[in-house]
C-alpha positions as CSV (number, residue, x, y, z in Angstrom):
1,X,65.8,103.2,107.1
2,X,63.4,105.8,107.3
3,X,62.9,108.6,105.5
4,X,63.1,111.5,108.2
5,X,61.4,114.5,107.1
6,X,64.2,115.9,109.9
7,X,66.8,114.0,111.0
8,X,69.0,114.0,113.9
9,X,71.6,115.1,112.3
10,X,72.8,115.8,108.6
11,X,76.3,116.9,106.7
12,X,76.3,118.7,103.7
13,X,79.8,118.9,101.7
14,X,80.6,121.0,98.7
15,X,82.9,121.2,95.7
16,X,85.4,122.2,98.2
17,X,85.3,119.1,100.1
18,X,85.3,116.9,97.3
19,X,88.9,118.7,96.2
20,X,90.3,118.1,99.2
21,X,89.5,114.5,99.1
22,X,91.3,114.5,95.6
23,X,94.5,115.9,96.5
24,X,96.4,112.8,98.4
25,X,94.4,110.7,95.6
26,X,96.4,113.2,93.1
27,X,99.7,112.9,95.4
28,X,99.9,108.9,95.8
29,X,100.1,108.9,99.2
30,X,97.1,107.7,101.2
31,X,98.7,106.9,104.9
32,X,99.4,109.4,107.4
33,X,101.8,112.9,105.5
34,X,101.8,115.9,104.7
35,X,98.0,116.5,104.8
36,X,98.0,115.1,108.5
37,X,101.0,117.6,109.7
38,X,99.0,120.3,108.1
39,X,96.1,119.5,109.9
40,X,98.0,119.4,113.3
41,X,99.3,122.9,112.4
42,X,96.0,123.8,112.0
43,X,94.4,122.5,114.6
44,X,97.0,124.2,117.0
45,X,96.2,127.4,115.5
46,X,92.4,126.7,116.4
47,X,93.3,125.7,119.8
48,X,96.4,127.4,120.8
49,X,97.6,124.0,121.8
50,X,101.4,123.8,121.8
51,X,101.1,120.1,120.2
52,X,98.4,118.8,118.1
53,X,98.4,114.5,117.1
54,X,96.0,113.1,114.7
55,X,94.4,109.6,114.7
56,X,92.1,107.2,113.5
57,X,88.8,108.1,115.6
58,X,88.2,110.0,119.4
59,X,88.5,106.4,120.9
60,X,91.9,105.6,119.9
61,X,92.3,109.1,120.8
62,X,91.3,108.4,124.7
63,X,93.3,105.2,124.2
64,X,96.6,106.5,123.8
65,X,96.1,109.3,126.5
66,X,95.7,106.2,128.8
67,X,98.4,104.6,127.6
68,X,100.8,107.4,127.4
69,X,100.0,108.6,130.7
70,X,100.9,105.1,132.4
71,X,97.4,104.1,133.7
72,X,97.2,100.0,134.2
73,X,96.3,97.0,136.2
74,X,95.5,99.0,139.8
75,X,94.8,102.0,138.8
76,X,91.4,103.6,139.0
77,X,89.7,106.3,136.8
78,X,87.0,107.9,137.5
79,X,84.3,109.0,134.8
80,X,80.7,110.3,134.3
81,X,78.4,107.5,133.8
82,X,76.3,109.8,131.5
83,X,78.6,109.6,128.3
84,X,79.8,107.3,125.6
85,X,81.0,104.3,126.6
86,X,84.1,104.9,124.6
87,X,85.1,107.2,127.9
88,X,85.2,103.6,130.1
89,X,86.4,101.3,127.5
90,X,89.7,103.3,127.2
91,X,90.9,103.1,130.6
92,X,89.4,99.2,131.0
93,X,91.7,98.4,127.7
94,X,94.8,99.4,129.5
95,X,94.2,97.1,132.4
96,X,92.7,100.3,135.1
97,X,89.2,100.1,136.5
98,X,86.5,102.1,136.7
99,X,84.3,104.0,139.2
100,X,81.3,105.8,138.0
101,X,80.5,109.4,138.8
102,X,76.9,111.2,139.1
103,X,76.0,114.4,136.6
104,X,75.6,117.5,138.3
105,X,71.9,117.8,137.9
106,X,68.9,118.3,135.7
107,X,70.1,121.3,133.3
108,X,73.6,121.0,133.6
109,X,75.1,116.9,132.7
110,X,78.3,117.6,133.1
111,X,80.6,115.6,135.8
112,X,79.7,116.3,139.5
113,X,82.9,117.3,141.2
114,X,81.7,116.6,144.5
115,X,80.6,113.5,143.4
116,X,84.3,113.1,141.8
117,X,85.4,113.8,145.1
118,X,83.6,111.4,146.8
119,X,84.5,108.5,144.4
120,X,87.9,109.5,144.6
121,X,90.4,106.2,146.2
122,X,94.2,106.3,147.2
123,X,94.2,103.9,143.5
124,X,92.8,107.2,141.6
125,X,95.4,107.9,139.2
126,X,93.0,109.9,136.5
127,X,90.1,111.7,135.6
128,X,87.5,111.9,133.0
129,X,86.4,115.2,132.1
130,X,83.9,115.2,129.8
131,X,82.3,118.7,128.2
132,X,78.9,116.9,127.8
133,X,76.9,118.6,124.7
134,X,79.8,121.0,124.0
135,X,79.2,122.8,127.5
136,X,82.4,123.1,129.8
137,X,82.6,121.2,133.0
138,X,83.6,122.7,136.0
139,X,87.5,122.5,135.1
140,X,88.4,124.4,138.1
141,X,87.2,122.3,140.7
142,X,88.1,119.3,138.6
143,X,91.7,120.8,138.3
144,X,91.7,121.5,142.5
145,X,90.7,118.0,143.2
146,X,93.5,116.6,140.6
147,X,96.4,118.7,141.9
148,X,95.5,118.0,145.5
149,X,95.1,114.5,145.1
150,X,97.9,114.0,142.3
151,X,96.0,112.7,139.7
152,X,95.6,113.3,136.0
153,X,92.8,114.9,134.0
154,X,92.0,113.5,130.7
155,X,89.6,115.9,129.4
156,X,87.1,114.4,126.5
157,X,86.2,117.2,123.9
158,X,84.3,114.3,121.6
159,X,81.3,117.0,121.6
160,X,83.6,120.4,122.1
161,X,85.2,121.3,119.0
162,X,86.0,123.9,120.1
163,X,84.6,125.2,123.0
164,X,86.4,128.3,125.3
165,X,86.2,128.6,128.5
166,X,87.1,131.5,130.4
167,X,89.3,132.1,127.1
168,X,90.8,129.0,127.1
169,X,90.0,126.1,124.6
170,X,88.9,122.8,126.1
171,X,91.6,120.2,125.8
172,X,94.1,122.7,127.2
173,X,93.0,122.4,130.9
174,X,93.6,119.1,131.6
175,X,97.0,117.0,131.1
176,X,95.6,116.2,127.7
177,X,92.4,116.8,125.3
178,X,91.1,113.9,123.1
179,X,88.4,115.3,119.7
180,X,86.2,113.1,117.8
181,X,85.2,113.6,114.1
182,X,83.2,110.8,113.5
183,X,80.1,111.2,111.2
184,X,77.3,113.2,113.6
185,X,80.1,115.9,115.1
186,X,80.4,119.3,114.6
187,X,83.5,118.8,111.6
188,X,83.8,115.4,110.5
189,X,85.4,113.1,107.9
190,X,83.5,109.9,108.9
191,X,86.3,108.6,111.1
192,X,89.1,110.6,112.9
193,X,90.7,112.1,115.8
194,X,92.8,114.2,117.6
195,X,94.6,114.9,120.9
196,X,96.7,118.1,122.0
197,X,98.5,119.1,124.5
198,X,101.1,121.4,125.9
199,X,103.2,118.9,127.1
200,X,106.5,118.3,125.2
201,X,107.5,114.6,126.6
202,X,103.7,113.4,126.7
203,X,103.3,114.5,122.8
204,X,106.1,112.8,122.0
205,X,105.0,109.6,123.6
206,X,101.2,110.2,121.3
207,X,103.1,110.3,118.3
208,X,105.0,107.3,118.7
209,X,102.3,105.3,120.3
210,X,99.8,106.1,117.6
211,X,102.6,104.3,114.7
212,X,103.6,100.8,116.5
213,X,106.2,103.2,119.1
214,X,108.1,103.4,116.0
215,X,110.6,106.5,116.3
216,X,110.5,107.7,112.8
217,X,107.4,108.0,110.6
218,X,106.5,106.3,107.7
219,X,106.8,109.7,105.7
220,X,110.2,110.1,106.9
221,X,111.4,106.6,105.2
222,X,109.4,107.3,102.4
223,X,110.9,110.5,101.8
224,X,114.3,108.7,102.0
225,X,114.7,110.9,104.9
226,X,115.4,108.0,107.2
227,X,116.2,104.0,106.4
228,X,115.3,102.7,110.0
229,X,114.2,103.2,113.3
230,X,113.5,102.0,116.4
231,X,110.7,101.2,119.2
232,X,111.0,102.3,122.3
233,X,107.8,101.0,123.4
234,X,104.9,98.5,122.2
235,X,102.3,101.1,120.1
236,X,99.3,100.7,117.7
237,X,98.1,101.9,114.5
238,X,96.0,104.9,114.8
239,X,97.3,106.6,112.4
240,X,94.9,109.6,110.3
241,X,95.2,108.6,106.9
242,X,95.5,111.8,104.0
243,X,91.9,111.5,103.0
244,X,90.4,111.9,106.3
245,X,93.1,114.2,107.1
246,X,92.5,116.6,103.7
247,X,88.4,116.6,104.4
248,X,89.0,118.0,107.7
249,X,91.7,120.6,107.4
250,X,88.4,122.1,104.8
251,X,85.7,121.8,107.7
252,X,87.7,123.5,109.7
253,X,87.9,126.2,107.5
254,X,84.2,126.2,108.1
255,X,84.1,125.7,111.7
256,X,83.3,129.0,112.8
257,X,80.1,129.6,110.6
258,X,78.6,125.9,111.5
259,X,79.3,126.6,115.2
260,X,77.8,130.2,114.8
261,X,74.5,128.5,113.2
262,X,74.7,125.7,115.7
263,X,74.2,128.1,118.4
264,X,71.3,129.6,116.6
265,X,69.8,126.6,116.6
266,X,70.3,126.0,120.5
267,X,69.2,129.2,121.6
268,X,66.0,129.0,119.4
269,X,65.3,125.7,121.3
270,X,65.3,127.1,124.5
271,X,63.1,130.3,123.5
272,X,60.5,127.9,122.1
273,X,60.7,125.6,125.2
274,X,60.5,128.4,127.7
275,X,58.1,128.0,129.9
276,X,56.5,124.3,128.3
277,X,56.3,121.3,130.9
278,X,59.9,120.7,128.8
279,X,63.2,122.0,129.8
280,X,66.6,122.4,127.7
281,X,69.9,120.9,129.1
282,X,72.3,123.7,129.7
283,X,69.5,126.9,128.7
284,X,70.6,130.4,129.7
285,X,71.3,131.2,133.0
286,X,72.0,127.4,134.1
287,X,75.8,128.1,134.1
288,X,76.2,132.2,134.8
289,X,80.0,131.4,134.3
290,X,79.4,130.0,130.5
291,X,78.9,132.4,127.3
292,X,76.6,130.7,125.0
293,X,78.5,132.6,122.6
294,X,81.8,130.3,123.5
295,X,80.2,127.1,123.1
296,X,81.0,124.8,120.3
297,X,77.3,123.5,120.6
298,X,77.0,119.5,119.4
299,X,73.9,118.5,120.7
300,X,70.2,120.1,121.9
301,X,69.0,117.8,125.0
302,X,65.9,118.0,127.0
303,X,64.4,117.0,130.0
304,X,60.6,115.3,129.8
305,X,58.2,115.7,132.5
306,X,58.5,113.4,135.2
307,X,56.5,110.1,134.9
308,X,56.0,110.8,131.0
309,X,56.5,107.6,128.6
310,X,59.6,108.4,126.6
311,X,59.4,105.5,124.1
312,X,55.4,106.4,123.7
313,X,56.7,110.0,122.9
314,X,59.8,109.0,120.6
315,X,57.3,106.9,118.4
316,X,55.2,109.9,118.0
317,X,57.6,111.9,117.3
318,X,58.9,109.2,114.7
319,X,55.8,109.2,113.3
320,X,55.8,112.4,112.0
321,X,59.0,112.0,110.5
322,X,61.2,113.6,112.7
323,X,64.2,111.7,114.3
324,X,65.2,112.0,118.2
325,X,68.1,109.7,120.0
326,X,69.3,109.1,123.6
327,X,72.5,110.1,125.0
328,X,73.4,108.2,126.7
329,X,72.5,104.9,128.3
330,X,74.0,104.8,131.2
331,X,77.3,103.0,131.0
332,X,77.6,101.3,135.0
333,X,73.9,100.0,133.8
334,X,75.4,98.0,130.9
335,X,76.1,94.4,131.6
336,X,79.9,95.1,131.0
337,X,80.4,97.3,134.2
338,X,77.7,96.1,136.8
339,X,80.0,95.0,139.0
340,X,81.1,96.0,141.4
341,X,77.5,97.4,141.5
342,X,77.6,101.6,142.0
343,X,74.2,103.4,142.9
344,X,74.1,106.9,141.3
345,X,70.9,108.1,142.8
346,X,70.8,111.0,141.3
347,X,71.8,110.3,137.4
348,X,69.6,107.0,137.7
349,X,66.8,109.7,138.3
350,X,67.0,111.7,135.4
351,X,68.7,109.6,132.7
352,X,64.8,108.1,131.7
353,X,64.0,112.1,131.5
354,X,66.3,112.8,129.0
355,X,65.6,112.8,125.0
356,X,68.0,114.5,122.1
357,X,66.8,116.5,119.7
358,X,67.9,117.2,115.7
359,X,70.5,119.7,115.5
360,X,72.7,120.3,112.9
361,X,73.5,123.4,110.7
362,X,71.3,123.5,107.8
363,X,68.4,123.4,110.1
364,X,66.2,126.3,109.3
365,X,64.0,128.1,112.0
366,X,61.1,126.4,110.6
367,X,62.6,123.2,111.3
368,X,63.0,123.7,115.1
369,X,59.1,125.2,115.5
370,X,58.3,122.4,113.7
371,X,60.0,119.7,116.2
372,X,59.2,121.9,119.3
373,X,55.5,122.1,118.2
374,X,55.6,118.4,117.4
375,X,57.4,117.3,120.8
376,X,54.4,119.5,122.9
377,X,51.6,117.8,120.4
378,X,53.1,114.3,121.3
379,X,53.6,114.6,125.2
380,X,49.7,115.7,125.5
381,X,48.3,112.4,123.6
């Protein structure tokens, strides 16, 4: 593994964290309690979401909104085909298909309603909304489509923790929100999830779902609160266990000063790039109806000049010991969903163009010259 003088990413935890991480240890109770309900309180308070349902990662998270929403064998869901494949895999594991949708364009990679619109069948039962980068998509033409067509929005806040828009958080737009906190997001605890939403019925459905469709909880029997119970419906395990769930109630404690410093760290970017042959996804004035100062900012993308050799410039830029990624491959390019064979013009175009750079809190200004400087050095060799 190398040894990135700056990497794509980096967590720092404290004596606070560690703490946390004691307490269930302390308790003797390691599976999903009373540190998980506290973290759902909490995480309503962050959101304003009526209900709040941890699990085990954001793709059991997606999972479960597919399951608890009824989608199977016949359905269709449509979905950007610039995201984690996570996003397809969900709706595929509950029997639906899936038809792939183009970004809206260079600067701003979020879902193309028009292009929703136009994939849209009389089988479209849901939508994939997913707030690319941390930056809202257009929720209000997605929402006009999905009322007029009857159809449900699942919106994917993996990279929006948590982004407002228009003074609402993301996850509260759609029929229901699904969070990741795996290791590289902007509050993690390695592995973890959530969903909310404002709907009574569907969060009772989450909560069952997540614990085998059992209809009383672990805690509740192990309380003595309850002897038995019963199950309604097959359901999984994705339960949050009390570790996880202790570790993040902390970083979100801290949420507002890493998002304030993440959006530093963006804006910096897109001075520094300002007027270079290289352009940042989502820089000011690409969405006039978006406050930088709302935006849970995960990740800094940019666009490379046309024609320019992306792998040549990624192992320059690895040379000097600073780490870059891609996100993402496109997914209806992978061998698991070439058929039936979608052209997306448009996404197919800029997807080569597109290259991630490090962004995380404890990045110092020095930092970011250093991988803008570095980035221009390496595309004029």
């Amino acid at each position: 593994m190398p040894d990135w003088r700056i990497p794509l990413f980096d967590v720092t935890f404290g004596p606070e964290d560690e703490a946390a991480v004691l307490r269930p240890l302390r308790a003797g109770w390691l599976t999903m309690g009373e540190e998980a309900l506290r973290l759902e309180e909490d995480l309503c308070r962050h959101t304003g979401a009526k209900h709040a349902i941890a699990v085990s990662s954001g793709t059991a998270a997606l999972h479960l909104a597919c399951m608890a929403l009824g989608l199977g064998r016949g359905d269709e869901v449509l979905c950007p085909t610039l995201t984690f494949v996570a996003c397809a895999n969900a709706p595929r594991a509950v029997g639906a298909s899936v038809r792939f949708c183009e970004s809206c364009g260079p600067q701003d990679l979020t879902v193309d309603p028009a292009s929703l619109r136009e994939q849209a069948t009389g089988r479209t039962r849901a939508i994939m909304a997913v707030h690319y980068g941390g930056f809202p998509c257009r929720m209000e033409e997605i929402l006009a489509l999905a009322r007029e067509q009857n159809i449900f929005v699942i919106e994917d806040c993996a990279h929006a923790v948590f982004t407002t828009y228009r003074g609402r958080t993301l996850g509260r737009w759609g029929h229901v929100g699904c969070f990741s906190f795996y290791s590289n997001k902007n509050i993690t605890c390695g592995e973890g999830g959530a969903l909310i939403t404002e709907d009574d019925a569907l969060a009772g459905k989450l909560r069952r779902l997540r614990s085998h469709g059992m209809t009383v909880p672990t805690l509740d029997r192990h309380k003595g609160r309850a002897f038995t119970y019963e199950v309604e419906q097959p359901g999984l395990n994705y339960r949050l266990d009390e570790v996880r769930a202790a570790l993040l109630r902390v970083q979100l404690s801290k949420l507002p000063r890493l998002l304030a410093r993440r959006r530093e760290i963006f804006a910096l970017y897109g001075e520094l790039l300002e007027g270079s042959p290289v352009r940042l996804a989502f820089a000011r004035g690409v969405r006039p109806d978006v406050a930088l100062s709302d935006v849970g900012v995960h990740i800094a993308v940019v666009l490379l000049p046309e024609g320019a050799d992306r792998e040549a410039v990624v192992e320059r830029v690895k040379g000097a010991g600073i780490q870059t990624s891609l996100h993402y491959p496109l997914i209806h390019l992978f061998a698991a969903y070439r058929e039936p064979r979608q052209s997306l013009p448009r996404t197919e175009a800029l997807a080569p163009r597109l290259l991630t750079l490090p962004l995380y809190p404890a990045m110092t200004d020095a930092d970011v010259r250093l991988v803008v400087a570095t980035l221009l050095s390496c595309l004029r060799q």
